[in-house]
N, C-alpha and C positions, 0 to 999 in steps of 0.2 A: 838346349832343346834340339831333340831333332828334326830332320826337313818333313820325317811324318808327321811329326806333333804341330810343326807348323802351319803343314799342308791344312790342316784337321781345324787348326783355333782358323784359319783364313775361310776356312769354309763354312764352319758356325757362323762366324761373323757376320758372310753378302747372306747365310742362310738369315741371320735377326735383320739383318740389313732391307731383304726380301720381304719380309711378314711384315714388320716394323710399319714399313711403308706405305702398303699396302691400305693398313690404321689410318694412317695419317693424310692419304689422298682422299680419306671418306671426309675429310675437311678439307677441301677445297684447294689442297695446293696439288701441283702435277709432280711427274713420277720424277723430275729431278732434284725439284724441290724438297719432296719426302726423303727422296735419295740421301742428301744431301746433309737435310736437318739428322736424321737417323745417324748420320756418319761421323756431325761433329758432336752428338752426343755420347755417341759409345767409344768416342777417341780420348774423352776427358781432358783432353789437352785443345787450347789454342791452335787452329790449323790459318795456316796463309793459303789464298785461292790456287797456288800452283799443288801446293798439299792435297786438295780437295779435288781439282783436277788429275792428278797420279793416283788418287784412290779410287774413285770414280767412273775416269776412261772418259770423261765430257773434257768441253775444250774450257779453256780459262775464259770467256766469252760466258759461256751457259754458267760457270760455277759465279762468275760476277751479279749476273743477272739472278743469278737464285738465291743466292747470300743477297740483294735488295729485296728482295722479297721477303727472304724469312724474319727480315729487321722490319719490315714495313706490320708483318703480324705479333711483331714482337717477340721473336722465337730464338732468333739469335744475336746474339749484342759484337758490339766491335772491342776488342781487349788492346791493351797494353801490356806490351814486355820489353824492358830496360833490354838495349843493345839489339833491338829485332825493329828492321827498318822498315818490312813488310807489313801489311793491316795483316792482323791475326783476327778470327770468330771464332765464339765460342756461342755452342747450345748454353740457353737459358734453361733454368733447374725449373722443377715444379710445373710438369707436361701438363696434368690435367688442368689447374688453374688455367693457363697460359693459352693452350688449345679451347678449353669450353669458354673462357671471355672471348676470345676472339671469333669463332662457333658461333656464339651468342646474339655478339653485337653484330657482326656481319649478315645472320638473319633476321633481327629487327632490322636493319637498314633495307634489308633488301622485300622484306613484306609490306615497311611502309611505302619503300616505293609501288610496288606491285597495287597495293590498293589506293593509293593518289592515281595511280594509270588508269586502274578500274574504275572508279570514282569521274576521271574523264570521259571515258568512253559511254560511261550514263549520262552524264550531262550531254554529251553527243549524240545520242540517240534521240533525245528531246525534237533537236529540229530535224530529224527525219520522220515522216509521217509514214508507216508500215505496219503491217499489216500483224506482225512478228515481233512488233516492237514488246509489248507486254513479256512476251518467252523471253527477249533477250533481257529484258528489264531486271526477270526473276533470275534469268542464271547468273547477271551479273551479280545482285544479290547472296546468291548460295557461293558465290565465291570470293568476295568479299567478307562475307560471313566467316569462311572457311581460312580464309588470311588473321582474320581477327583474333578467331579461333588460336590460329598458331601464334599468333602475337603474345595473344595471353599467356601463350605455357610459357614462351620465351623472356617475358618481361617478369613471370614470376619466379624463375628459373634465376634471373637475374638479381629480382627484390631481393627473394631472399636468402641470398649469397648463397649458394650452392656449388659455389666456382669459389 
């Protein structure tokens, strides 16, 4: 190959590398992480943290820290290979499954919290005697409602398997 042909697939590459990303930070992981996961997808091969750091440009430090993260969302697994003394990752196959459960369940966790908070803060309003108390009664309401609301697409999303 020559050094234009190379120059050319390296720049396609950070160019999906780039977009790729960009997808994947709309789920909640930051731009190393997306980095990251993107990089040991498209490399098809098993990479060790120092691999990931020379691709990268981040220190082995950030690629440790983000390879735990992308196993903690289940995105990237820890491999084995006979005669390789370093931990090797690899991206886990089957993006959209993998992304919309994790998507999923992370915003049911995080709406039933929101509305157990909200759910406090009315009962809190109880022993305050104001004047306002009714308006805030209803807005907490309308957004509770509104949490519930998103529960429902979410849990149904979920019922029935969609992911």
């Amino acid at each position: 190959m020559t050094q234009e042909a190379d120059t050319n697939i390296e720049r396609v590459n950070n160019q999906i590398i780039s977009e790729f990303s960009k997808t994947l930070e709309m789920f909640s992981l930051n731009k190393t992480e997306a980095q990251l996961f993107v990089t040991l997808y498209l490399n098809g091969a098993p990479m060790t943290l120092d691999q990931m750091k020379d691709a990268l440009g981040k220190s082995k430090t950030a690629m440790s820290y983000a390879v735990r993260r992308l196993q903690e969302f289940n995105l990237v697994e820890r491999v084995f290979q006979k005669g390789v003394r370093k931990d090797l990752y690899e991206a886990r196959e089957d993006l959209y499954k993998k992304f919309m459960k994790t998507y999923v369940n992370r915003w049911l966790e995080s709406l039933n919290l929101q509305i157990n908070n909200l759910a406090d803060i009315q009962e809190d309003l109880d022993r305050y005697p104001h004047e306002q108390k009714e308006l805030f009664e209803h807005k907490i309401q309308e957004a509770i409602s509104f949490h519930r609301s998103l529960e429902t697409v979410f849990s149904n999303i979920k019922k029935n398997d969609f992911l």
